[in-house]
N, C-alpha and C positions, 0 to 999 in steps of 0.2 A: 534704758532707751526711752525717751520721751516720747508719747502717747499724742498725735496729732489729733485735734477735735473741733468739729465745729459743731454750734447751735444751733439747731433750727426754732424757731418760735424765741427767736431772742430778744424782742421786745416785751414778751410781755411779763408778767413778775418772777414766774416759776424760771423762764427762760433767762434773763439776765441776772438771779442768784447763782444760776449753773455757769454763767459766763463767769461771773467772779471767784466761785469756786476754782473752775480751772484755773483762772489765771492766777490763783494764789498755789495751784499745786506744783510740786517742785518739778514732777514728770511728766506736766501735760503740758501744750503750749494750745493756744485758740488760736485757729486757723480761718475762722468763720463765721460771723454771725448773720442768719438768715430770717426771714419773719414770712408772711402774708403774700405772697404776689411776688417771691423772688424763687425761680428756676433753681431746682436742688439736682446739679451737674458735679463731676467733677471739680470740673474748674470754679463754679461758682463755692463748694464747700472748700477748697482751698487747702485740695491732697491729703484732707484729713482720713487717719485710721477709723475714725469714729465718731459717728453722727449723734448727738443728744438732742428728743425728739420731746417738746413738749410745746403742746398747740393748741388745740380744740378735737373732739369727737367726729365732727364730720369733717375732716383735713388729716386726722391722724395716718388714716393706713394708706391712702396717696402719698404723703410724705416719706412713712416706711420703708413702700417697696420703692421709691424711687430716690431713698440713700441706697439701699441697697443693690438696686443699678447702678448708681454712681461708682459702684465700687466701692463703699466703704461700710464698717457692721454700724449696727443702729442700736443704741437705746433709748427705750422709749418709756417717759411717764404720763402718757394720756391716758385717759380710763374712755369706758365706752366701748371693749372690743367683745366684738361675739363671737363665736368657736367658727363660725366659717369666715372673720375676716384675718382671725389666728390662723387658721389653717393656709388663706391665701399666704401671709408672711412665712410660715413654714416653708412652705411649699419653694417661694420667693427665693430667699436662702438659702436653703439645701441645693438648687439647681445651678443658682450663680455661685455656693462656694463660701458663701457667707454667714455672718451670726447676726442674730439679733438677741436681744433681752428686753424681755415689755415686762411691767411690775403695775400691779395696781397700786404698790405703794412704797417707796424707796428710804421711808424712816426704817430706821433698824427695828423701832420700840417696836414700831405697826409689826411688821414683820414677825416676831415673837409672840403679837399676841395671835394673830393667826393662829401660828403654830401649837401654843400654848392652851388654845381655845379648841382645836381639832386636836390635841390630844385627852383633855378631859373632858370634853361632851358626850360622849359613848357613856360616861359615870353618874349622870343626872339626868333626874329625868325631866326638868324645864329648860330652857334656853332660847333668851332671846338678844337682840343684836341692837344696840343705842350707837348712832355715828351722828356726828356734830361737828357742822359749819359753817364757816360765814357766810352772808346771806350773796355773794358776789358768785359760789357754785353753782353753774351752771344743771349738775343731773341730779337724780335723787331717785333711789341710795348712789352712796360714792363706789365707785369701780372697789375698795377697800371692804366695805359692807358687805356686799356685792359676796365678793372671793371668800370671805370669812364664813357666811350665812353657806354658801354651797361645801366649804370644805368638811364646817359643822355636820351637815344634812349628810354627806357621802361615811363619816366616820362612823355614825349614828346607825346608818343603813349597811354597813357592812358588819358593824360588831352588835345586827337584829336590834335596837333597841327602837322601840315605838315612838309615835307621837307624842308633845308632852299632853298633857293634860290641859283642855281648853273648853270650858263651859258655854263661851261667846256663843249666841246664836241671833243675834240682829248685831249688826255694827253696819248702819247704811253713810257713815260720812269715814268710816276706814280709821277708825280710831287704833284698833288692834293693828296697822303699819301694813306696810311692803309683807308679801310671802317669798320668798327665795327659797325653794326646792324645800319648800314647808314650814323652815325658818322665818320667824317674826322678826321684819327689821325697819327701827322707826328712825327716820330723819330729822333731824333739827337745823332749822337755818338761824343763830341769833348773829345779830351785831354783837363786836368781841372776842365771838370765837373766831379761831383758824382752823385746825381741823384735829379730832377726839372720837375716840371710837372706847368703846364698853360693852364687851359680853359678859352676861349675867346669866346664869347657871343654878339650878335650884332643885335640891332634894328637899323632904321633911325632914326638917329641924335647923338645915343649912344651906348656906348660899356661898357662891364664888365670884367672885366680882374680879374681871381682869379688864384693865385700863388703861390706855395709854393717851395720850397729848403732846402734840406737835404745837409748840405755841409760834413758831416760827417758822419760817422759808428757807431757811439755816438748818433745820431738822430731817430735810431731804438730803442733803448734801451731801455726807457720808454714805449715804447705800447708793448714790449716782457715781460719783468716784468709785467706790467700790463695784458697779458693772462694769464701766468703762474701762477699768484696770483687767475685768475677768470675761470680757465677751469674744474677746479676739481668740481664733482658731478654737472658739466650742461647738460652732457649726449649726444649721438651722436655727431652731426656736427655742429658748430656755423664757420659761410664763414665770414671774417672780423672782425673790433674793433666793426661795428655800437653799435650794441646790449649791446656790454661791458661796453661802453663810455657812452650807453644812448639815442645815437640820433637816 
């Protein structure tokens, strides 16, 4: 059965590689491309199943819950959400009957190292969080760092293992990074890059180095088709690929 979808933030980069994406998929058709100042109605998304949501931080959860009034499930790749505007789209959903799927990051690779990264961090005792982007990102850390640094910190804290090992005691210009629920996480904006993320991991005598690289807007692509195809009839709020993917 073909999958109806429309855009929202279809102008801008992230939002018109998801238009071509669909229209190259054999199951979906585009029903809608919406951007900035256009009314996200029924009618205006154009009886789409399934709204893909990618815009700016402070537009994102107005857009949300109001696919999700429109009647149709949402996925969404903004970054920027915090547990109570999650909870408003919970909440959203579950009442109307509907799904969403928000990801901090819809590469597969990303998604693995997450994964891959919260399952060996409980084993060393250093770890820190390196994400890198072009300088055209708007937040800092990325929604990605973000979810990585906290998934790290809850593994770490449930299988008792302490702080790493940290001598710093003046750092007045924040050299030592972002803390995320104690986790060090330092930002890079250069020209060139698209978007990289690397946690690094450290006992005596050895190090772990896990990495990935999105060098393209092409590298989203596959984990957006892949919600789109799994959000319908899951119900409320699914945060991430984990669940989708399996792990």
């Amino acid at each position: 059965m073909t999958i109806k979808v429309a855009v929202v933030g279809a102008a801008g980069r992230m939002g018109a590689t998801v238009c071509e994406a669909v229209e190259a998929a054999e199951d979906m058709e585009l029903t809608a491309r919406l951007d900035a100042g256009d009314p996200i109605l029924s009618e205006s998304l154009g009886g789409a199943d399934v709204a893909v949501e990618f815009s700016v931080p402070s537009a994102s959860e107005a857009n949300t819950l109001a696919i999700l009034e429109a009647g149709a499930d949402a996925v969404v790749g903004t970054t920027g959400w915090t547990e109570e505007s999650l909870g408003r789209v919970r909440e959203t959903a579950e009442r109307l009957g509907r799904s969403a799927v928000i990801a901090p990051n819809y590469a597969l690779s990303a998604v693995l190292v997450m994964s891959f990264a919260e399952k060996a961090a409980p084993y060393f005792e250093s770890v820190e969080v390196l994400e890198m982007h072009h300088p055209n990102k708007v937040d800092a850390p990325s929604g990605t760092a973000i979810s990585t640094a906290s998934r790290i910190a809850k593994a770490r804290a449930e299988a008792g293992v302490p702080a790493g090992p940290d001598a710093t005691q003046t750092d007045p210009d924040g050299a030592r990074g972002a803390r995320i629920d104690g986790v060090n996480v330092h930002a890079v904006r250069l020209r060139g890059l698209n978007a990289h993320e690397q946690v690094m991991l450290g006992n005596p005598g050895e190090q772990l180095v896990i990495r990935q690289d999105s060098f393209d807007r092409s590298s989203f692509m596959p984990g957006v088709l892949l919600a789109v195809r799994s959000v319908r009839g899951r119900g409320g709020l699914t945060w991430g690929l984990d669940s989708i993917m399996g792990l």
